[in-house]
ZAMARGU-4260 file (C-alpha; in steps of 0.2 Angstrom, whole numbers, plus 5000, padded with zeros to 4 digits):
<rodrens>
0) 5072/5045/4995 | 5070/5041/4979 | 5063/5051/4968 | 5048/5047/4959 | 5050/5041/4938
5) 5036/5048/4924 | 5034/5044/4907 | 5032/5061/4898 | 5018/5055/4888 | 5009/5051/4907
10) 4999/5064/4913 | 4998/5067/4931 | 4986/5079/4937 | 4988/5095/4950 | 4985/5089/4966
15) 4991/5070/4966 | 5002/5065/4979 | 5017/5055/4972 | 5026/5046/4986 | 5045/5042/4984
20) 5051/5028/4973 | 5035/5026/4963 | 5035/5024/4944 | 5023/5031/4931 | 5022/5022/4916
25) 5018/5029/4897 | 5000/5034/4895 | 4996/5033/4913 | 4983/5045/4919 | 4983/5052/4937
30) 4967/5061/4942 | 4970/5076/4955 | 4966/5066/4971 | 4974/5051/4972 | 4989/5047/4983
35) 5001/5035/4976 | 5012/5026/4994 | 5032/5024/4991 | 5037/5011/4978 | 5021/5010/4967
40) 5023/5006/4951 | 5010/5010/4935 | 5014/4999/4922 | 5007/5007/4909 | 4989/5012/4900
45) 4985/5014/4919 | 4969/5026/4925 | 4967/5029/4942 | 4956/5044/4949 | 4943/5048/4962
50) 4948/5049/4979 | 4959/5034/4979 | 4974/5029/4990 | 4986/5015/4983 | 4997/5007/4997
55) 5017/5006/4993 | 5023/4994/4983 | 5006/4989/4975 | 5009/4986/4956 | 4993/4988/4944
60) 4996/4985/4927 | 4992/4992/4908 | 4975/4995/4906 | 4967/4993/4923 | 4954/5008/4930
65) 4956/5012/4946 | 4943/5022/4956 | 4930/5027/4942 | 4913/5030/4948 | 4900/5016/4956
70) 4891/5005/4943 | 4877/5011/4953 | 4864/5019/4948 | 4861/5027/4963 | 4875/5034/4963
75) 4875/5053/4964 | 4891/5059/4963 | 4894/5060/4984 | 4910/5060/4989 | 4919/5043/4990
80) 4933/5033/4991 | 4945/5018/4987 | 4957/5014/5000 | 4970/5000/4993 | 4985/4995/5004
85) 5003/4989/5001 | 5009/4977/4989 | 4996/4970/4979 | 4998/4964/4960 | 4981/4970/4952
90) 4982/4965/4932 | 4976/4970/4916 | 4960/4976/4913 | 4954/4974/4931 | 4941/4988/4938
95) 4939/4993/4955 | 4927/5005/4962 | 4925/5017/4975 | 4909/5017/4990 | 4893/5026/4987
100) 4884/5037/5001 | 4873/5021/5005 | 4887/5009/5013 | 4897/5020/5019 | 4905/5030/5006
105) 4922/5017/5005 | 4928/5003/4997 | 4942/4995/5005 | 4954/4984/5000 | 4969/4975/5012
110) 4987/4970/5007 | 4997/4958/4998 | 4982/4953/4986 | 4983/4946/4968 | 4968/4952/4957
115) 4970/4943/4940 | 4967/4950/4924 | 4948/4955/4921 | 4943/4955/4938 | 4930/4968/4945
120) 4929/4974/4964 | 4912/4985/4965 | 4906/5000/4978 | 4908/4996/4996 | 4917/4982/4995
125) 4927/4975/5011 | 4942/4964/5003 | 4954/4960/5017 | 4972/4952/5016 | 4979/4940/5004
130) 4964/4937/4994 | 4965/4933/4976 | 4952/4934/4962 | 4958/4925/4949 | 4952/4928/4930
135) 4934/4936/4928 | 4930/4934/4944 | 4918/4948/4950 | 4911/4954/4968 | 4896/4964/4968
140) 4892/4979/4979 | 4893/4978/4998 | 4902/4961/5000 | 4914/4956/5013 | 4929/4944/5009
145) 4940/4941/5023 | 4957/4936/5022 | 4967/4924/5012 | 4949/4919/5001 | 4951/4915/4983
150) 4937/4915/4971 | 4939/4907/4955 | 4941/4911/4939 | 4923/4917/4930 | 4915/4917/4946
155) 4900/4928/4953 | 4900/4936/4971 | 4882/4943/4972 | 4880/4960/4982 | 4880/4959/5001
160) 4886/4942/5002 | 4900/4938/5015 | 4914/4926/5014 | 4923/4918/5027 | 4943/4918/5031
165) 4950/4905/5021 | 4937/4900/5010 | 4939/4896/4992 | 4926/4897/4978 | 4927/4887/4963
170) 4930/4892/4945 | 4912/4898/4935 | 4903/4898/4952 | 4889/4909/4957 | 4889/4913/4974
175) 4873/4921/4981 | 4874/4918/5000 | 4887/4920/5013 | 4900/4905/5016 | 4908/4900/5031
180) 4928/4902/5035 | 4937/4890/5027 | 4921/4883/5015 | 4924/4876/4999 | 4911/4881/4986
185) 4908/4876/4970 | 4895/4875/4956 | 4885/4885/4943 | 4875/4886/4956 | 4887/4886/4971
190) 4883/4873/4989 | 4898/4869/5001 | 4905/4856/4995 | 4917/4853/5011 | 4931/4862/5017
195) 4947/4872/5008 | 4956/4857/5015 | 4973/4864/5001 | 4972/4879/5011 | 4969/4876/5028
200) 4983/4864/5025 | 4996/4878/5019 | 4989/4888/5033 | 4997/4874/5047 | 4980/4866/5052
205) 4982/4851/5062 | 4973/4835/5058 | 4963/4838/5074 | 4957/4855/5068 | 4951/4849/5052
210) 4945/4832/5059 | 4934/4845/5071 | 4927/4856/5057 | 4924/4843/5046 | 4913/4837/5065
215) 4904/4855/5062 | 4901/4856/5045 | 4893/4838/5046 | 4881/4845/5062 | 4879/4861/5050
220) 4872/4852/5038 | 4858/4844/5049 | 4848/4859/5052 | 4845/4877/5054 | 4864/4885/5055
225) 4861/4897/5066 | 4851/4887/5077 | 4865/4873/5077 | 4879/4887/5078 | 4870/4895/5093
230) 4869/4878/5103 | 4885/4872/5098 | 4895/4888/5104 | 4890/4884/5119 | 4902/4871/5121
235) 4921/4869/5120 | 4926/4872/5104 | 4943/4874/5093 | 4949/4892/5088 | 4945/4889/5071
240) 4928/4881/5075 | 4926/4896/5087 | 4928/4908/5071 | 4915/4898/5060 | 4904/4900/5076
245) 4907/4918/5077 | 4904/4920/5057 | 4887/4910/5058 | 4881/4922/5074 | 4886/4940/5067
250) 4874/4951/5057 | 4870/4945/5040 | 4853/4948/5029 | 4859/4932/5021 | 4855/4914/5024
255) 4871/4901/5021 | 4879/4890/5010 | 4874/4873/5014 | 4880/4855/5009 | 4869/4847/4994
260) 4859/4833/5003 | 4864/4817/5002
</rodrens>
């Protein structure tokens, strides 16, 4: 097992768990409860404190703050935590906070994500696999972004909002309700503007499964979701209309997204 490399000007505080391979880079500072996985790498400029774990092979680069307290002020100084997994690329000067006592004390995020440079993950946060945030973009407290979402560059997710697998947000868009799977959202002011059709076509979709989305998004847009959701399940659906479906139907204080009228 390798062992692991610091800068002597880095300053890695008792009590830090330093897995093998991982790299600590000049000025780096390593609070007393965080555990860095095998292979991490600290560029440089690099804080990361609080209860934080960072999964192996995740790279975070200079300046980035890892794990500093809530931008809440109802934060009391509870106990919390960031948990981030394995080998995401989180740039410079992005900030990513631990949970508060109110949603449950954690802040989670998946693997293999890219979080650009400026880019602000806040308390409570769920951020699942293969999301990317690119430039500026910033989720509030208590959201939920399942995998392989991307939020533009300057963009807003406001606090409690969910957003679907798949979905992408356009750049300077300000999202305040929850978006389905595979949505497509843009707008000062976002609506759904379609579906992700770039990604659901890197994912594999066949023409048959977009053509039926698009089928349920059109009857989406006619009246109440949930209403149309509930009847519509019902039926035979695809596996990815089934997922929409299932998105629409869980628990949410939030109403959706819809299409601008025509």
């Amino acid at each position: 097992m390798a062992e692991p490399t610091i800068h002597p000007t880095a300053v890695v505080e008792p009590g830090a768990e330093i897995g093998s391979g991982v790299e600590i880079g000049p000025f780096c500072v390593v609070g007393p409860q965080v555990r860095l996985g095998e292979g991490a790498v600290l560029k440089s400029h690099v804080v990361v404190t609080g209860e934080t774990v960072i999964g192996a092979d995740t790279v975070i680069f200079p300046f980035a703050s890892i794990g500093e307290v809530p931008q809440d002020l109802k934060f009391r100084g509870e106990r919390a935590r960031l948990e981030i997994g394995a080998r995401n690329r989180i740039r410079e000067y992005v900030t990513m906070n631990p949970g508060t006592e109110g949603g449950g004390g954690v802040t989670r995020i998946g693997d293999d994500g890219l979080f650009m440079a400026g880019s602000h993950v806040a308390h409570d946060c769920r951020i699942g696999n293969k999301v990317i945030l690119v430039n500026n973009a910033s989720v509030a407290g208590h959201c939920v972004l399942e995998d392989d979402v991307i939020v533009g560059g300057l963009s807003g997710v406001h606090q409690w909002v969910r957003i679907g697998r798949g979905a992408m947000i356009g750049a300077v868009t300000m999202v305040t309700a929850d978006v389905i799977p595979y949505g497509l959202v843009q707008g000062p002011r976002g609506h759904l503007d379609g579906l992700n059709l770039v990604g659901l076509k890197r994912r594999g979709a066949s023409r048959a499964e977009i053509a039926a989305l698009r089928g349920l998004l059109g009857m989406l847009g006619q009246g109440s979701f949930r209403d149309t959701a509930r009847a519509h399940a019902a039926g035979e659906v695809t596996a990815m209309e089934r997922e929409v479906l299932d998105f629409i139907l869980g628990p949410t204080d939030r109403s959706f997204l819809a299409p601008k009228p025509a």
